[in-house]
C-alpha positions, -999 to 999 in steps of 0.1 A, spaced: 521 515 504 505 480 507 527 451 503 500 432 484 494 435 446 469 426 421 476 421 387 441 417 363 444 395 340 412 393 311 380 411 317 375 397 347 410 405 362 407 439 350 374 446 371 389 431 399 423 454 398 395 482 394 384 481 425 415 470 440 426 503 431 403 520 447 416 507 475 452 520 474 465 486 463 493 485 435 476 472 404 483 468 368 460 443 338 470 424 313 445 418 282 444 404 248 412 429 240 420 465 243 386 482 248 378 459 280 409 475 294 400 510 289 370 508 309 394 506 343 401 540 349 416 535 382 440 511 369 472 530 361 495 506 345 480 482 311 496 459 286 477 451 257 494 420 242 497 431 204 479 411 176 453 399 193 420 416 198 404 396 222 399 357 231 365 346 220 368 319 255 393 301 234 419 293 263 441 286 233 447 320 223 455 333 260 482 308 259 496 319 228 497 354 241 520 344 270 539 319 246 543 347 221 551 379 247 563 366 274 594 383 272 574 418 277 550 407 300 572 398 323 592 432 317 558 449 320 550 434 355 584 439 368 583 476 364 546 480 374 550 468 411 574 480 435 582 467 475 552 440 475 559 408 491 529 394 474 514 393 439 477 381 435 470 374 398 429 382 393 410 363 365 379 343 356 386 306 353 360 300 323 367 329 296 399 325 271 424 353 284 423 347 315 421 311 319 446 312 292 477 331 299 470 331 340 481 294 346 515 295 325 522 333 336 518 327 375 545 294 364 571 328 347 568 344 376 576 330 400 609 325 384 613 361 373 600 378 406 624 374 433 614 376 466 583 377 460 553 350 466 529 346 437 488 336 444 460 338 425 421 357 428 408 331 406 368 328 399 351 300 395 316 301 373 279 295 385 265 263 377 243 281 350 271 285 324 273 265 294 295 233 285 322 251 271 331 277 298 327 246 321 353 228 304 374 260 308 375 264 340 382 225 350 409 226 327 424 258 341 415 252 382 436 218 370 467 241 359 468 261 387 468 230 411 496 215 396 519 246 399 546 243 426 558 270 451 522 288 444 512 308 474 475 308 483 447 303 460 410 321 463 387 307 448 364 331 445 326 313 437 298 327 414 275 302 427 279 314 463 266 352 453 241 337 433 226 312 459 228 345 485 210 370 456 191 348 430 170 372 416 202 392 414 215 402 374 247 388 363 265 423 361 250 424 401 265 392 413 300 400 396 304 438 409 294 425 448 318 391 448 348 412 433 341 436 457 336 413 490 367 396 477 391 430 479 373 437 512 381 405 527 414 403 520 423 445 529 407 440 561 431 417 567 460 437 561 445 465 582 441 445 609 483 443 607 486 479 608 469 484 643 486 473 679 472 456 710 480 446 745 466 414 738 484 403 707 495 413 675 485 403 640 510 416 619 521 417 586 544 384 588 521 367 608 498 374 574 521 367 549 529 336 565 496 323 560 491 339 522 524 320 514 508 288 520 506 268 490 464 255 483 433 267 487 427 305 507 394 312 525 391 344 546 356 347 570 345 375 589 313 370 615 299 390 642 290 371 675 272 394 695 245 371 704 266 342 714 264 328 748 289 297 747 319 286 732 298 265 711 276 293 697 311 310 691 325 281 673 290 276 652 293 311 640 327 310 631 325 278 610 288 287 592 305 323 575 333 298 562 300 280 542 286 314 540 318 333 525 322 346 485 350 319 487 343 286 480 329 265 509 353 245 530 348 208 521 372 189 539 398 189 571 433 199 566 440 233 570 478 242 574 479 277 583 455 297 596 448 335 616 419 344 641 410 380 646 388 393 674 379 426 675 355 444 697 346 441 738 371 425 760 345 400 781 334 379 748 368 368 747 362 341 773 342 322 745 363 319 719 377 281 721 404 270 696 401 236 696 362 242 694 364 263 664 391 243 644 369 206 651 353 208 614 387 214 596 411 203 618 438 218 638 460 239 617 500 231 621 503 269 630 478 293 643 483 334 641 461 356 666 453 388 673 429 405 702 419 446 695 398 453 725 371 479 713 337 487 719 324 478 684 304 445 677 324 414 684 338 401 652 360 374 644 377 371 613 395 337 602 422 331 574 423 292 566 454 280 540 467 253 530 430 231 520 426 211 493 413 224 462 373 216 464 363 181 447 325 185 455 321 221 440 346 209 413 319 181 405 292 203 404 313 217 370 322 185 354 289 166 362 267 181 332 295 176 309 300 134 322 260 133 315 260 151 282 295 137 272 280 115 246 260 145 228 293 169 233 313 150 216 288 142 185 282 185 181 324 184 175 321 156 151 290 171 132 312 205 132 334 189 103 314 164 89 276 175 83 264 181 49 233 187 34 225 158 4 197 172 -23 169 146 -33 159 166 -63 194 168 -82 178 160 -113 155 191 -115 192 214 -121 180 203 -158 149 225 -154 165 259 -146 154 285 -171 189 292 -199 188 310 -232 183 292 -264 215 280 -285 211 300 -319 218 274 -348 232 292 -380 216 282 -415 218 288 -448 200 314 -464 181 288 -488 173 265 -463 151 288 -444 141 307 -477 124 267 -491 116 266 -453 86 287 -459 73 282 -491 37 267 -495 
């Protein structure tokens, strides 16, 4: 059984715990919209909070569904995952349930779920989406940043799938990044399940890092072709701007793990202190060597970084431009009215004549010659 869990939360969350499932993790959703739920088949265990019937992108609402139920949500969770050490809450950062209830119920839980660490699979839009999914998911990515004890965060990034595939449909670029993003992160806890001569990765080595409190990124590149430490270190450090996640913007990395796996003789090129030069040397490093004859690949976990300022901006920096207009569509919302220049001609609709009783001898001296 793996000791990681992912728990869906919204459409997006759901789809994500789909294919986590798939993949013999623990999984259970959480939705304010029952018929997105029942389109994850593989997903065993659902709570549809009652009263609601979907968010509309109102992050309002998804807050009022934790506010209101969060008695039995946290019930539900508790029974639906057994012996994990970790709990990855899955959701999109710009729609109303998930943005919504994922912030305040990663905040429950890790009061109500002893023992073990709480992260989040949270993902952040493409640059293409309008003003008020863009205001979602700043306000949200804001939440989650200002939680404390929160184990690591991946940020899982839209825009990256769509810069890689941009002739790519939007139903295309969410099925591949939610599935590179369960990929990533169970190759990881394979790795723990095999042994070596050389060193060990194992399981607390990796929850180590996943307990790291910031921003997650997890890279995998092969270095086949690489005839110095430098090429080595290149390689390593263009799949973390080349990964679903998020690109790494800045130095401070706290934790981190390097995998090798394949023939023994590249090893001599892989430099630490070469590799690490972009983001800095991490306070603790966790390796593992598995000699095989596959292609050399090295896989790296960085924790620990700063939430990303620059891709943040890239959100925010239509709304700054537009914040004038924005703001005059809310007033007009409440306050536009139609005023009529031709009032008067209401005077000039058709209405039926207004019968006037007489007397009989007033109409009878009416007609006489």
């Amino acid at each position: 059984m793996k000791s990681i869990g992912i728990l869906g939360v919204g459409q997006a969350g759901g789809n994500i715990a789909e294919i986590a499932g798939s993949m013999g993790f623990q999984t259970a959703l959480i939705n304010t919209n029952q018929r997105d739920g029942q389109v994850n088949t593989r997903v065993e265990r659902k709570f549809f909070v009652a009263g609601f019937n979907g968010a509309g992108q109102n992050r309002s609402i998804g807050l009022k569904a934790v506010n209101d139920n969060y008695r039995e949500i946290i019930d539900f969770v508790q029974r639906s995952f057994k012996n994990i050490r970790l709990l990855l809450v899955a959701f999109s950062t710009d729609g109303g349930t998930g943005s919504g209830m994922s912030p305040l119920l990663m905040d429950l839980l890790l009061d109500h779920l002893p023992g073990v660490n709480i992260g989040a699979i949270a993902i952040v839009p493409d640059r293409n989406v309008l003003a008020g999914n863009r205001i979602n998911a700043a306000e949200c990515i804001e939440e989650i940043s200002r939680i404390d004890s929160l184990s690591s965060v991946f940020l899982v990034d839209n825009d990256q799938m769509r810069k890689l595939n941009p002739q790519s449909s939007k139903h295309q670029i969410y099925l591949s990044t939610n599935q590179q993003v369960m990929e990533a992160i169970n190759h990881v806890l394979q790795v723990t399940k095999k042994s070596s001569f050389y060193g060990n990765f194992d399981e607390t080595d990796l929850m180590n890092i996943l307990r790291t409190r910031g921003v997650t990124v997890i890279s995998s590149t092969t270095i086949t072709d690489a005839k110095t430490t430098s090429d080595v270190a290149s390689k390593i450090q263009q799949s973390w701007a080349n990964t679903v996640f998020c690109p790494v913007e800045s130095t401070g990395v706290i934790r981190a793990g390097l995998i090798y796996e394949g023939p023994e003789k590249m090893t001599k090129l892989i430099n630490v202190p070469a590799v690490f030069e972009r983001v800095g040397e991490p306070l603790e490093l966790f390796e593992g060597t598995y000699i095989s004859e596959t292609d050399p690949t090295i896989t790296t976990i960085l924790a620990g970084m700063p939430f990303p300022s620059r891709r943040m901006l890239a959100i925010e920096e239509s709304l700054e431009k537009n914040k004038e207009r924005l703001q005059n569509l809310v007033k007009k919302e409440f306050t536009q009215a139609y005023a009529s220049r031709i009032t008067w001609a209401s005077s000039l609709k058709a209405r039926p004549q207004e019968r006037k009783p007489g007397s009989i001898s007033s109409k009878l001296s009416k007609y006489q010659k």
